[in-house]
C-alpha positions in Angstrom: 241.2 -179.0 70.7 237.7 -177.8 69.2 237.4 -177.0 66.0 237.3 -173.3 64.8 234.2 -171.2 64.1 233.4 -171.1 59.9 235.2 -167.3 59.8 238.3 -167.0 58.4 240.2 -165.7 61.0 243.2 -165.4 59.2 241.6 -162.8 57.0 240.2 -160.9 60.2 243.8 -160.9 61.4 245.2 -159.2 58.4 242.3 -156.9 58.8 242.7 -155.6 62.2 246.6 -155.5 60.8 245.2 -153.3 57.6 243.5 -151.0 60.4 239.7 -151.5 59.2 237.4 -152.8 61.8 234.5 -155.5 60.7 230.8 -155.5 61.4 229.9 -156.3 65.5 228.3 -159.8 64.5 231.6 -161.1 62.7 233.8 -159.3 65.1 231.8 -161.6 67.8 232.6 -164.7 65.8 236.1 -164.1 64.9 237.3 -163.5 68.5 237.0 -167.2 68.8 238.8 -167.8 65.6 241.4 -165.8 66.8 242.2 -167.5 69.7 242.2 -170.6 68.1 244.9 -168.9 65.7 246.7 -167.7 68.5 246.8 -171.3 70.4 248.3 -172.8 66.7 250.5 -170.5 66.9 251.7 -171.4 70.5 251.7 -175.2 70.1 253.8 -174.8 66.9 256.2 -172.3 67.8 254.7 -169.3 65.5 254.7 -166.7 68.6 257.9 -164.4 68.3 259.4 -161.6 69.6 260.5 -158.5 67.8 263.0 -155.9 70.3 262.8 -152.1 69.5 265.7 -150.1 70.9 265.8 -147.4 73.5 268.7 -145.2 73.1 270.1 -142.5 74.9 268.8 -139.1 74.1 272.6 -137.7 74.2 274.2 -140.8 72.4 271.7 -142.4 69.9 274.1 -144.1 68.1 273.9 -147.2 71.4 270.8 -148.5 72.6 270.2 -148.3 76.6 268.1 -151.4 76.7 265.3 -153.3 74.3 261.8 -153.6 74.4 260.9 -157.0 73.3 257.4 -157.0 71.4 255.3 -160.2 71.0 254.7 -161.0 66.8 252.4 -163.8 65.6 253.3 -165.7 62.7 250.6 -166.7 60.3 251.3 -169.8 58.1 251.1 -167.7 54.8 254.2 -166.1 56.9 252.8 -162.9 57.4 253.7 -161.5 60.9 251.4 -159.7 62.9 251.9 -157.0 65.4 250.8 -157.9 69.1 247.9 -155.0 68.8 246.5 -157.5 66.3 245.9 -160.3 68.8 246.7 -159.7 72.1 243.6 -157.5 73.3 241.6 -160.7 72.6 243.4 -162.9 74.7 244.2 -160.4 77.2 241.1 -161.9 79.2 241.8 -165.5 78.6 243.9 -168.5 79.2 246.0 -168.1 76.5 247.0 -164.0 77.9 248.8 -165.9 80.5 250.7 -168.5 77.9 251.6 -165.5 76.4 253.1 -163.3 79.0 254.7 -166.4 80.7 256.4 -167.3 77.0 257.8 -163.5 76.8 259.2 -163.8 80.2 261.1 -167.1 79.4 262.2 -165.2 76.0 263.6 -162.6 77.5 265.2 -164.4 80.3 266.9 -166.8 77.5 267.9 -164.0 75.3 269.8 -162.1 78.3 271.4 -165.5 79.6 272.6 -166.0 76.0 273.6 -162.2 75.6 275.6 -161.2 78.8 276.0 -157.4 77.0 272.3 -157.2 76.8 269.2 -155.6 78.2 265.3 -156.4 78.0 262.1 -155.1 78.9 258.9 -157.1 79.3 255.5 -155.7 79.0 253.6 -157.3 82.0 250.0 -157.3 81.8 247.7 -157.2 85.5 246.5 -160.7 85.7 250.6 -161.6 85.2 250.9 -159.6 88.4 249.2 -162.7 90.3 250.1 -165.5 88.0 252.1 -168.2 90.1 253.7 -169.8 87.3 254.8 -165.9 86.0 256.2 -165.8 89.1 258.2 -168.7 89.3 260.0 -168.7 85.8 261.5 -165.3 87.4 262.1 -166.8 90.4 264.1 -169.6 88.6 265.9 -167.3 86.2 267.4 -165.5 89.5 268.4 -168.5 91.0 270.2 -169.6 88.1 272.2 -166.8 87.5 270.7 -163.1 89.2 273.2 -161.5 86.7 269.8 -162.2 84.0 267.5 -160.6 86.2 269.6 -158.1 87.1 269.2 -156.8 83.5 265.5 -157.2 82.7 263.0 -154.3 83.1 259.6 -154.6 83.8 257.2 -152.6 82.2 254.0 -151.8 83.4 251.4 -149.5 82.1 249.6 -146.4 84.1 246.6 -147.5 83.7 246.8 -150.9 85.1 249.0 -149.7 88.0 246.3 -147.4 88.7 243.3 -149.7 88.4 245.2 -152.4 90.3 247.0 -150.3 92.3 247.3 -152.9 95.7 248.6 -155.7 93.4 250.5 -153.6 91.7 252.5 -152.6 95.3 252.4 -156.0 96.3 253.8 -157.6 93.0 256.8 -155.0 93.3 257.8 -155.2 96.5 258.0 -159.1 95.4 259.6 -158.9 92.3 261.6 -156.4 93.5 263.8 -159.4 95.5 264.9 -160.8 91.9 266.5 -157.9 91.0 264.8 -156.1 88.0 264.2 -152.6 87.5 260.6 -151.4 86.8 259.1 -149.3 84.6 255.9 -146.9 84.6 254.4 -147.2 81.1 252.5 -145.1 79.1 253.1 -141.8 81.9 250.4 -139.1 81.5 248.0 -141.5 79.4 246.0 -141.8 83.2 245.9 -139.5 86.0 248.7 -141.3 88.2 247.9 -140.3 92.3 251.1 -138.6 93.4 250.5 -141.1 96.7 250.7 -144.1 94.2 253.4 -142.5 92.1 255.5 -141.7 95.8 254.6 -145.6 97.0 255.3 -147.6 93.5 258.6 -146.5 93.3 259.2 -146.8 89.7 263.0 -147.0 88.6 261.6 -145.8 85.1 259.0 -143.8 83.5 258.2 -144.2 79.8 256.4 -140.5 78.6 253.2 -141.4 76.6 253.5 -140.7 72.9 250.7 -138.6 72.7 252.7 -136.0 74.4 255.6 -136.7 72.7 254.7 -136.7 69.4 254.7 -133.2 67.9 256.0 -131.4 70.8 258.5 -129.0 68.6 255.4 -127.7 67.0 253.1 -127.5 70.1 253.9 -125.3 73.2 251.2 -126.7 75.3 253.1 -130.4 74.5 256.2 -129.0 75.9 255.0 -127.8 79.1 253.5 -130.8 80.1 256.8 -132.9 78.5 258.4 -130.5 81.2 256.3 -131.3 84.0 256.6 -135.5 83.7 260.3 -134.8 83.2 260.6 -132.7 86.6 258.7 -134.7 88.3 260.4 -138.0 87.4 263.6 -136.6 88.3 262.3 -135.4 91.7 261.9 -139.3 92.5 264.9 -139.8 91.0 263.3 -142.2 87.8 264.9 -141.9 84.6 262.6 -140.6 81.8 261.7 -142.5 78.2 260.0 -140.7 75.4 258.1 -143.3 73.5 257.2 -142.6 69.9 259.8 -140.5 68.7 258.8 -140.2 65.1 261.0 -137.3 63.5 264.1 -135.5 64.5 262.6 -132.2 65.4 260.6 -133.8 68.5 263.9 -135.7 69.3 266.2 -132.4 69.7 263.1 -130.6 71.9 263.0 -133.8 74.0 267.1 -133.6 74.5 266.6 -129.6 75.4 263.9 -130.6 78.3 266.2 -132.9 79.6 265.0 -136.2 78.7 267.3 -139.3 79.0 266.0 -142.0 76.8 264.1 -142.1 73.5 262.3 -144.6 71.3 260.5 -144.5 68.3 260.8 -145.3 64.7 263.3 -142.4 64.0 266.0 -144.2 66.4 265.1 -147.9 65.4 261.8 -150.2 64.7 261.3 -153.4 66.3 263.4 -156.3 64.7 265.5 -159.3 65.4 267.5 -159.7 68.7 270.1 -157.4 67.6 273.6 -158.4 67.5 275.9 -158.3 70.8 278.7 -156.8 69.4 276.3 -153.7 69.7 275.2 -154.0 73.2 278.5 -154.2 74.1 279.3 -151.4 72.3 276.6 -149.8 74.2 277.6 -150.9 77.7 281.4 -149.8 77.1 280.0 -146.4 76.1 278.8 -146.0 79.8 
C-alpha cells in the first residue's frame, strides 16, 4: 500500500467530526489521507457498527427493528460517525468494502440473534455490485429465516436518480426475502409512477419535516400528507429524528407507526436479545 499524503488525516477526521470544514487546498489533500485511514481501518478490524432503535410510536418502550450505522475507529480510540468518512469513499473502491462489510454484519448479527431485526443503508453502486449481491444470496441459502429479517434502506434521492437499477435490484433482492425501505421520504420529489412501481414495504419520513412539527402547522400538513399517502400503498411510516417528546405525541396523533431519534434511543452496541425478544412477544 502507498504511503499517505504529509496531512494529518487524523486531525481532519476529528475536524469534520467537530463540524468545522478546512480550506479547499487541504480538503483536496486530506481526501486521500482519509482513505488511507479508512483502508487501516478495514485491514485491522477498526470499522464498526453502532444500531439505533426504531420503536413503535404506540409502544416505545420495544424497538420494531435497528438501524445499524457504520463507526470508524481511530487508533487514539476515538470513534467517528459514518458522515465523517463515508462521503469520501462513497465514489471509491473502498465504498464497496464498506457496504459489502455492513451487509455481512448484519447478516451475522441476525444469525446470532434469532429475536432480532436490522436495517442496512444501501448505497447505488451496491445496487449493481456482484459480490453485494452474493453475500445476500448466501445468507438466504443458509438460513432465509436471516434475510427474512433484514431491511433494506434506500434513500429518495438515489431511487430517484437511479430509478431503473433501483426497480431492477428490488425485484432481485426481493427473491431473498427482505423488506425494503424508502429513506429520507420528502427530502426529493419522489414520481408517484416511481413511488406506485418501487413498491416500498417502508418509508422513513425525512427529519426535516419531522423535527419541530408541534410548533409548525405547515410541518404537520405535509407529516399528514407522506403519512396518507404511505398508507394508501399500504407501507408503514418511520419518523426519523425524533428529538423531543412534543414532536413524538404530534407524530402518534397523525397516525404514524414508527419513530427514531435520540429521544427513543442513540445508536450503540448490538443491544441485548432479551430485549428483542421482548419486543417480538409484544406483537
Amino acid at each position: 500500500m502507498e504511503q499517505p499524503p504529509r496531512l494529518d488525516a487524523f486531525a481532519y477526521l476529528k475536524s469534520l467530526a467537530a463540524g468545522e470544514v478546512p480550506a479547499l487546498t487541504t480538503r483536496i489533500e486530506a481526501n486521500a489521507r482519509i482513505r488511507f485511514t479508512v483502508a487501516q481501518a478495514l485491514a485491522q478490524g477498526r470499522l464498526g457498527f453502532h444500531f439505533q432503535p426504531v420503536v413503535r410510536a404506540t409502544n416505545p418502550r420495544f424497538p420494531a427493528f435497528f438501524e445499524m450505522l457504520a463507526r470508524l475507529t481511530l487508533p487514539s480510540g476515538q470513534i467517528l460517525p459514518a458522515a465523517a468518512f463515508l462521503p469520501h469513499v462513497e465514489d471509491h473502491p473502498l465504498g464497496r468494502a464498506i457496504d459489502r462489510a455492513a451487509l455481512a454484519s448484519a447478516c451475522a448479527a441476525l444469525a446470532q440473534h434469532p429475536a432480532l431485526r436490522l436495517s442496512v443503508n444501501l448505497s447505488p453502486r451496491a445496487m449493481g455490485d456482484a459480490d453485494w449481491l452474493a453475500i445476500l444470496a448466501r445468507a438466504a441459502a443458509t438460513d432465509r429465516r436471516v434475510t427474512g429479517r433484514l431491511v433494506i434502506e434506500i434513500t429518495e434521492t438515489a431511487a430517484l436518480e437511479h430509478s431503473d437499477q433501483t426497480l431492477d435490484f428490488l425485484d432481485h433482492a426481493r427473491g431473498f426475502g427482505c423488506a425494503f425501505a424508502l429513506d429520507d421520504f420528502g427530502a426529493g420529489a419522489t414520481g408517484f409512477r416511481h413511488f406506485r412501481d418501487f413498491r416500498f414495504d417502508m418509508v422513513k419520513i425525512d427529519g426535516a419535516f419531522v423535527q419541530g412539527v408541534s410548533r409548525s402547522p405547515d410541518a404537520r400538513v405535509l407529516v399528514e400528507c407522506l403519512v396518507k399517502l404511505a398508507r394508501h400503498f399500504e407501507m408503514l411510516t418511520i419518523a426519523e429524528r425524533v428529538e423531543c417528546a412534543a414532536d413524538a405525541e404530534v407524530l402518534r396523533s397523525l397516525g404514524v407507526d414508527c419513530l427514531q431519534g435520540y429521544l427513543l434511543g442513540r445508536p450503540a452496541a448490538l443491544p441485548d436479545t432479551p430485549s428483542a425478544e421482548a419486543a417480538r412477544k409484544a406483537g
